[in-house]
N, C-alpha and C positions, 0 to 999 in steps of 0.2 A: 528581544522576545518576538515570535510569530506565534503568529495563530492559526489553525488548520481547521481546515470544513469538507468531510468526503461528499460526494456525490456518486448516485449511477448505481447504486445497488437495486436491485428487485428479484423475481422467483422467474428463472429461465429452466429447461428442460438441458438433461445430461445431452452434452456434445455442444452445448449452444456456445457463444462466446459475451462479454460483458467487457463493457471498460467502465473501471473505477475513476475516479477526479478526488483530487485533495488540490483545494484552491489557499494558496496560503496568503496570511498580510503581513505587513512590517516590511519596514524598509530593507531588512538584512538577511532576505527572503531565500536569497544566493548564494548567501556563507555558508547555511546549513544543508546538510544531509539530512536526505530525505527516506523514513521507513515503511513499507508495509507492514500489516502485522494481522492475524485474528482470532478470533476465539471461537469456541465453538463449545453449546452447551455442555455442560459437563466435562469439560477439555483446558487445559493449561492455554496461556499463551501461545501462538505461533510465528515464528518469522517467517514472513511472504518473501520479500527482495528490498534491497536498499540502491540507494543511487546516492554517487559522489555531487560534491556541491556542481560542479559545472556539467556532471550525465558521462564524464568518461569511462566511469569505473561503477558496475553494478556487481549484485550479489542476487541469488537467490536461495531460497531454504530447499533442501533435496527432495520434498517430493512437488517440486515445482517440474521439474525434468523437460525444460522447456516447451512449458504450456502457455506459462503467463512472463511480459515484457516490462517494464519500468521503466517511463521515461521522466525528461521535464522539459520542461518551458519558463527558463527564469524571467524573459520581457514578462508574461503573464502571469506570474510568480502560479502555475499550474503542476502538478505530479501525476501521474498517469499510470494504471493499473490496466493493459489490455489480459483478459483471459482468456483462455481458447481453449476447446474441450473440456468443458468443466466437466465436475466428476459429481455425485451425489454428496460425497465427502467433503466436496469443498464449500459446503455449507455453512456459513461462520458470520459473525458480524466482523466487516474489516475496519480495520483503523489506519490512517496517514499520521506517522512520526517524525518528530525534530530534532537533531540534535546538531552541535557546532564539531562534537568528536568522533569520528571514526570508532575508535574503541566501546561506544556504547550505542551504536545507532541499529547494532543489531541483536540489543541485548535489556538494555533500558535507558531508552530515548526523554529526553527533558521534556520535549511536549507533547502531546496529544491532540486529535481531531474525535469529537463525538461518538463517528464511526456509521457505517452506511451495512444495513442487513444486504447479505448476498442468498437468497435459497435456490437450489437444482434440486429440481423434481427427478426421482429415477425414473 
C-alpha cells in the first residue's frame, strides 16, 4: 500500500511555470508507477503523464505537447510535475496516482493523493 500527498498547486498567470510534488510513503514506494491526472469543473477525468517505476519510461496525455515533465526521486520516495507555459485551460485540481501495473496507471490507478488546486489567470 502507499500513500500520496500533492503539493505546489496555487493561482499563477498564463505563460507562468508551476511544479507539482506528490510525496509518497510505504516501503514499496519504487515498485509503483506513478500518475498524474486532473479534473476540471465540469470535465471528465484527465490523464497528465505517468512515469515507470525506476523514471525510464514516461507517458504524456496529448495536449500536454511538451509543456509539462514528470519526474522522480525514489531515495525520497518524491514525484514531480514541472509545467511550463500554462494555458488558462489548464486549470484543474491535479492529483498524484498509484499503481503496481502498467496496464492501469493511466486509466484507473489503485491509489490516490487528495489532490493540489492549480488556477492560470488569462
Amino acid at each position: 500500500q502507499v500513500e500520496l500527498v500533492e503539493s505546489g498547486g496555487g493561482l499563477v498567470q498564463t505563460g507562468d511555470s508551476l511544479r507539482l510534488a506528490c510525496a509518497g510513503s510505504g516501503r514499496t514506494f519504487g515498485s509503483y508507477l506513478i500518475g498524474w491526472f486532473r479534473r476540471a469543473p465540469g470535465k471528465e477525468r484527465e490523464f497528465v503523464a505517468s512515469i515507470s517505476e525506476y523514471g525510464d519510461r514516461t507517458n504524456y496525455g496529448e495536449f500536454v505537447k511538451g509543456r509539462f515533465t514528470i519526474s522522480r526521486d525514489n531515495q525520497n520516495q518524491m514525484v514531480y510535475l514541472q509545467m511550463n507555459m500554462l494555458k488558462h485551460e489548464d486549470t484543474a485540481k491535479y492529483y498524484c496516482a498509484a499503481d503496481l501495473s502498467s496496464r492501469w496507471i493511466r486509466t484507473n490507478p489503485t491509489y490516490w493523493g487528495p489532490g493540489t488546486q492549480v488556477t492560470v489567470s488569462s
